[in-house]
C-alpha positions in Angstrom: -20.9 -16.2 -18.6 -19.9 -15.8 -14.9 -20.6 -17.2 -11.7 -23.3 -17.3 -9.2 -22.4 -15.8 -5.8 -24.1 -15.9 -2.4 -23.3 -13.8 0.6 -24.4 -14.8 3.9 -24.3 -13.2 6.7 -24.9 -9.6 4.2 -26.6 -7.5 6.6 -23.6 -7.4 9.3 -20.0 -5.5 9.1 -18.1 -8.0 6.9 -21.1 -9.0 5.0 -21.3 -5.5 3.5 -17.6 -5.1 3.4 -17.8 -8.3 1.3 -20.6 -7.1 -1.2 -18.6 -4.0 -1.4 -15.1 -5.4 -2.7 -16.8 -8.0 -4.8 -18.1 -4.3 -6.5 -14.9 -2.8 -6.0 -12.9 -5.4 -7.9 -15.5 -7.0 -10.2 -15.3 -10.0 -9.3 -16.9 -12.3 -12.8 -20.0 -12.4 -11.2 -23.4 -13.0 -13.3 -25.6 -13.3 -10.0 -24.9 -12.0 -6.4 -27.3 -13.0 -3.7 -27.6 -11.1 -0.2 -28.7 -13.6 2.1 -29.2 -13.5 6.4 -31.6 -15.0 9.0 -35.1 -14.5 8.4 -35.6 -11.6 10.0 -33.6 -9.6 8.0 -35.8 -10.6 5.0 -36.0 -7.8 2.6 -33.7 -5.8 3.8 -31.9 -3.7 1.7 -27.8 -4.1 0.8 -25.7 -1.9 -1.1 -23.6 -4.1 -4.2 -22.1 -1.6 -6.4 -24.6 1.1 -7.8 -27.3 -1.6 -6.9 -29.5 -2.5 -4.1 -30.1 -6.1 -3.2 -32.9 -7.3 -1.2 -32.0 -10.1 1.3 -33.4 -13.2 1.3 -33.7 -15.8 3.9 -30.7 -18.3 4.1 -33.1 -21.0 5.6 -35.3 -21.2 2.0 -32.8 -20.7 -0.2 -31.6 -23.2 -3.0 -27.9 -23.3 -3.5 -28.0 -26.5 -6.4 -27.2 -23.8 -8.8 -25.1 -21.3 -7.0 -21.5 -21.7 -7.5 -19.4 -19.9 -4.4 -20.9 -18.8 -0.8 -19.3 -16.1 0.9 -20.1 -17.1 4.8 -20.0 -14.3 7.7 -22.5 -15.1 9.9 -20.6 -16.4 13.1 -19.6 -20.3 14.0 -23.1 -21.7 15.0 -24.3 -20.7 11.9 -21.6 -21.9 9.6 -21.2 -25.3 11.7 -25.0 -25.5 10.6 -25.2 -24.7 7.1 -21.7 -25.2 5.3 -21.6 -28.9 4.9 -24.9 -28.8 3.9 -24.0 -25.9 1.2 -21.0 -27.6 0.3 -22.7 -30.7 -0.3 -25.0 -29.3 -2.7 -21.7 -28.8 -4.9 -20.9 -24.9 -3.9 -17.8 -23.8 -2.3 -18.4 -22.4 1.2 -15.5 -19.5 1.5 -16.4 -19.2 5.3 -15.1 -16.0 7.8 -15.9 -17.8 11.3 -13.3 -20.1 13.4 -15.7 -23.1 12.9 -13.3 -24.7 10.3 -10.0 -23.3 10.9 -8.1 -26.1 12.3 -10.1 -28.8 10.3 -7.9 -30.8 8.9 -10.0 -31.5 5.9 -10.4 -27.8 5.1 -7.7 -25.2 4.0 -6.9 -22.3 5.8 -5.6 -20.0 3.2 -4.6 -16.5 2.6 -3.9 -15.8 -1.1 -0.5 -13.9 -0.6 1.1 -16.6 1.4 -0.6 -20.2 0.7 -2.3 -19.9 -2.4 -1.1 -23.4 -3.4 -3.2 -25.5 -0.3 -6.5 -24.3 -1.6 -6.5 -27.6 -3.7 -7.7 -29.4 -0.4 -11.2 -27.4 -0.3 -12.7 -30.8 -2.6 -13.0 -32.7 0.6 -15.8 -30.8 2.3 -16.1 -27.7 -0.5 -15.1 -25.7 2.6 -12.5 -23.0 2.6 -11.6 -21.4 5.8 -10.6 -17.8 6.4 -8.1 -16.7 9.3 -8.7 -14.9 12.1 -8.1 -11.3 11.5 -5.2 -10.6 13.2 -3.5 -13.4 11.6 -4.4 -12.8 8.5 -2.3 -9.5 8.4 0.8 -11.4 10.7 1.2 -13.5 8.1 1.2 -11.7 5.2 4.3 -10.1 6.4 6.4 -12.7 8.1 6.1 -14.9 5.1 8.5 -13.2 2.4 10.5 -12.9 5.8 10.6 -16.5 6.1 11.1 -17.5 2.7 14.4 -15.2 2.8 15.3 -16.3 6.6 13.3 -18.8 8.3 11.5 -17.4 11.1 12.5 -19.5 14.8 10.2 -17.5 17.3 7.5 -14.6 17.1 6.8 -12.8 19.9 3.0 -10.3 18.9 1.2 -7.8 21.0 -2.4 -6.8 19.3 -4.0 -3.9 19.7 -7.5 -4.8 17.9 -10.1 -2.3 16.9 -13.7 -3.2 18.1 -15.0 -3.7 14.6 -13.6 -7.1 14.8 -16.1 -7.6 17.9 -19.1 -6.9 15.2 -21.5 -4.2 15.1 -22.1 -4.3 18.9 -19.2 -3.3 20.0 -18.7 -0.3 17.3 -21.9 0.4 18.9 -20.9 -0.1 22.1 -17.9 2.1 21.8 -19.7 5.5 20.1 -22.0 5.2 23.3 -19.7 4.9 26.1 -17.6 7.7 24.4 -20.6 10.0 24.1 -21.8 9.7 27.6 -18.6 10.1 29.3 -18.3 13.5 27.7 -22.0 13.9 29.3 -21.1 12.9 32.3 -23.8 10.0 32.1 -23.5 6.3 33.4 -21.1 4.0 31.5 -22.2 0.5 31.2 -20.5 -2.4 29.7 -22.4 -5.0 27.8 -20.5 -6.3 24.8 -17.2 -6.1 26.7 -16.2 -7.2 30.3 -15.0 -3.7 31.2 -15.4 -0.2 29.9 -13.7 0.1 26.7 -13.8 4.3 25.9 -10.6 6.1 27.1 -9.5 2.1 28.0 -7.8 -1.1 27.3 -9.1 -4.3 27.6 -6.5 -7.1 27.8 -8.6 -9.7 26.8 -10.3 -11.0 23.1 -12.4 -13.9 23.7 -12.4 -16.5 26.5 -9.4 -17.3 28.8 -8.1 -20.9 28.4 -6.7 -23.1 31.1 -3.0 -21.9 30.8 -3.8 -18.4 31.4 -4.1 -17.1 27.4 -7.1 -16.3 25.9 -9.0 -18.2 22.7 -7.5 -15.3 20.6 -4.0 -15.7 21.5 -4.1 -19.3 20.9 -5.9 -18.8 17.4 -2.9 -16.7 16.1 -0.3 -19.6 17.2 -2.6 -22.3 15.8 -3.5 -20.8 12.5 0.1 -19.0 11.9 1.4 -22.6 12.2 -0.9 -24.0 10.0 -0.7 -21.3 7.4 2.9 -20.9 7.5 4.9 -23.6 9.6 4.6 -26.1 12.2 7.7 -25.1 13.0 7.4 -21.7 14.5 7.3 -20.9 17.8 4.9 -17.8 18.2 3.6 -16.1 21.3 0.5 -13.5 21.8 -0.6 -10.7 23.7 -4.1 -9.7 22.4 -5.8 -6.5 23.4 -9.3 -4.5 22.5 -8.4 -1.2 22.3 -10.9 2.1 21.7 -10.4 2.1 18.0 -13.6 1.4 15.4 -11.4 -0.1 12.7 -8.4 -1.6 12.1 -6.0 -3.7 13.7 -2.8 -2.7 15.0 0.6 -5.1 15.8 4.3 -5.1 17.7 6.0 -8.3 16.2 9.3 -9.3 17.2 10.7 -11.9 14.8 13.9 -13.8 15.9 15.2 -15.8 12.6 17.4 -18.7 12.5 19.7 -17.2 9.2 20.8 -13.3 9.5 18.5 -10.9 8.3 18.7 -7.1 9.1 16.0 -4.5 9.1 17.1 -3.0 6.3 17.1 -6.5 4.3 13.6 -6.6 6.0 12.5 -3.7 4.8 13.6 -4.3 0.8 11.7 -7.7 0.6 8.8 -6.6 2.3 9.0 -3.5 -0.2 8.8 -6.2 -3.5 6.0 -8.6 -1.2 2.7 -8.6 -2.2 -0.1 -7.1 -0.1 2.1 -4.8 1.6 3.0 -1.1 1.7 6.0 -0.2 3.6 5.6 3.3 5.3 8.7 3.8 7.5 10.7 7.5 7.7 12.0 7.8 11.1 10.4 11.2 11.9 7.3 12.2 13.6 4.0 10.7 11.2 6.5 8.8 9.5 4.8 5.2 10.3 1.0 4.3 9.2 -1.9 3.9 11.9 -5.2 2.7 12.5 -6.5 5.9 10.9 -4.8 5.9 7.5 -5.4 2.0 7.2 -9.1 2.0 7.3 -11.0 1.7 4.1 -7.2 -0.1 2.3 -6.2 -3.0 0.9 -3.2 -3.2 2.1 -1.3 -4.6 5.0 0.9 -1.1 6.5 4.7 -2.1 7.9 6.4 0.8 9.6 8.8 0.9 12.2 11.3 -1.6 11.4 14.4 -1.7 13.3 16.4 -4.4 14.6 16.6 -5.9 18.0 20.1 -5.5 19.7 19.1 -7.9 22.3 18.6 -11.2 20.4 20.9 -12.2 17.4 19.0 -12.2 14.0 16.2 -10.3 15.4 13.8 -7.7 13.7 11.4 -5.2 15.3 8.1 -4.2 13.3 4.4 -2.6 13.5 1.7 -4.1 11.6 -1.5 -2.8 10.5 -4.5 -3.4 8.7 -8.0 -2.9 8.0 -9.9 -6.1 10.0 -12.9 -5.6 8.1 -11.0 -5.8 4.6 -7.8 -7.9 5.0 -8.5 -9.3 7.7 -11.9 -10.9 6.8 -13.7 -9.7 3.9 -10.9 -8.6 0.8 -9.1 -12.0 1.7 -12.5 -14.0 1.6 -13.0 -12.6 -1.7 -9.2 -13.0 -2.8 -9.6 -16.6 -2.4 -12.9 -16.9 -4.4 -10.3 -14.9 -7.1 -8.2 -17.9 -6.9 -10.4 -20.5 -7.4 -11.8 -18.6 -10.6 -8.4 -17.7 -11.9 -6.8 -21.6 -11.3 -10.0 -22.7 -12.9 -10.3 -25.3 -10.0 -14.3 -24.3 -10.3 -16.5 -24.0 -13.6 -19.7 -22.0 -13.0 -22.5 -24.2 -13.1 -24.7 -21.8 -15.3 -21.8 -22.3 -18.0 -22.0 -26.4 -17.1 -25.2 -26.8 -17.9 
C-alpha cells in the first residue's frame, strides 16, 4: 500500500512540473491530489496518462494524507503549512517562507540528505531557492575533496523562475517588438526581450537584492557557515532554465582537472566540457533534464587554489519541483514516515 499525496499550488508552473515527475519516476503513491485556490476548482491537471480535477485547498481534509507538495508562493504557505503539518502530514514546501527557520530543514537530497531528520519539529521541509539549489549540488563534492573558502556567482535566470507571468510576459514583448507595437513592462521593472535585467526580487539596504542574499543565506545553511559567498543575480530573456559563472577559491589545492573527475563520479551532475565551439551545455539543452550541466571548467591563474565553472539547470525541475519530489523520495526510502492508509 502506498502513500497519500497532495499537490498544492497544481495549476501553476512547478505544480505541474511536480505532478509530472511524481509520474515520471513513480513515486509509491496510492492517491495524488491536485489542489489550488478556489477558483481554480475543477480544473483539469495532467498526472501521468491521467487527469486530475482540482479541488479547493481551503475544504480540503489532510488527517489522512501523508506528504503535501507546497508551490503556491509564501503568503500561502505561511498560512496553511503549520496548520497541514499539524494535522500529522509532512509539508515539502517550494516558497522562501521557511528557509531560514531554524526548526525546519533546508535540504537538497544530493548534498544534505542526512538533516531531513529535523522536519519532526513543525512537519515542514523547506526547498531552496532555485538558483541555489543547482550551486550546491556542485560545490559540494568540491568541498568534501577541498574545502571551499570564498564563492564568487553571477546568475543569469530564466523567467520561468518569475512564474507564469513573466513567461507570459516575455512571448509578448518579443512578439510585438518584431511588430513594431508598444512594449510595456508589468511583471518586470524594465523591458526584458532583447534585455537584461540586473535585478531578482527587492533591493536590500546594502545595495544587493533579496535574491543575492538568499543564495548566501541558504548555501551557508545547506553547506557551511563557513563559506564566504557573493552574488550577482540577473533576469535574462530565457523561458527556462538557469544559467551560472562560479568562481570557487579553496583553502586545499584542487585543479580543474581534479574538479572535473569528482564532479564526473557526483551525483546529479553531467559534466559536458570539450573545449571547442558547442562543446559546453546551455539553457537550451538543459530544459526538460534532471540533471545539473557543468562545463567550462578551467582554473583561475589569478587566485591560488582557484577553479572557474558554468552551471546550469532546469529551474522548474532541479531547482524546485524534481528536488521537492527527491526529498519526499527520502523520507519514503529512510522510512522516517509510514503511510497512514497502511497505519490504520
Amino acid at each position: 500500500m502506498g502513500y497519500k499525496v497532495a499537490v498544492v499550488g497544481a495549476t501553476g508552473n512547478v505544480g505541474r512540473e511536480i505532478l509530472s515527475i511524481l509520474a515520471e519516476r513513480g513515486f509509491p503513491a496510492d492517491e495524488v491530489v491536485a489542489l489550488a485556490s478556489r477558483r481554480s476548482q475543477g480544473v483539469e491537471v495532467s498526472f501521468g496518462d491521467k487527469t486530475l480535477k482540482v479541488k479547493a485547498l481551503e475544504t480540503y481534509d489532510f488527517s489522512d494524507t501523508d506528504i503535501c507538495l507546497m508551490s503556491a508562493g509564501g503568503a500561502v504557505s505561511k498560512e496553511w503549512s503549520p496548520k497541514i503539518g499539524a494535522q500529522g502530514c509532512v509539508v515539502i514546501d517550494n516558497s522562501s517562507q521557511w528557509r531560514m527557520d531554524p526548526d525546519v530543514p533546508l535540504i537538497v537530497p544530493e548534498v544534505n540528505a542526512d538533516a531531513i531528520v529535523g522536519f519532526t519539529k513543525k512537519n515542514i521541509i523547506a526547498n531552496p531557492n532555485c538558483s541555489t539549489a543547482q550551486l550546491v549540488v556542485a560545490l559540494k563534492p568540491l568541498h568534501d575533496a577541498a574545502t571551499i573558502k570564498r564563492v564568487v556567482v553571477s546568475t543569469y535566470q530564466s523567467v520561468s523562475g518569475a512564474g507564469k507571468d513573466a513567461m507570459d510576459e516575455l512571448f509578448t514583448q518579443t512578439r510585438a517588438i518584431f511588430v513594431s507595437d508598444p512594449v510595456e513592462p508589468k511583471k518586470f521593472p524594465k523591458r526584458i526581450a532583447f534585455n537584461l535585467i540586473p535585478q531578482i526580487d527587492v533591493f536590500l539596504d546594502d545595495g544587493s537584492t533579496k535574491e543575492e542574499w538568499k543564495m548566501v543565506a541558504e548555501t551557508k545553511k545547506i553547506l557551511d557557515p563557513k563559506i564566504k559567498l557573493t552574488a550577482t543575480c540577473v533576469r535574462v530573456p530565457v523561458f527556462i532554465s538557469h544559467s551560472e559563472s562560479v568562481n570557487v577559491e579553496f583553502e586545499k589545492e584542487l585543479s580543474a582537472e581534479d574538479a572535473r573527475k569528482i564532479l564526473r563520479e557526483a551525483p546529479g551532475i553531467l559534466v559536458i566540457d570539450t573545449r571547442e565551439p558547442g562543446g559546453y551545455a546551455t539553457p537550451h539543452e538543459a530544459a526538460g533534464e534532471d540533471a545539473t550541466f557543468i562545463s567550462r571548467l578551467r582554473d583561475d591563474p589569478t587566485v591560488d587554489n582557484a577553479i572557474n565553472f558554468w552551471c546550469v539547470s532546469d529551474n522548474l525541475r532541479k531547482g524546485a519541483a524534481l528536488n521537492a519530489v527527491q526529498i519526499a523520495e527520502v523520507l519514503v526510502n529512510r522510512k522516517l514516515i509510514t503511510a497512514r492508509s497502511k497505519a490504520a
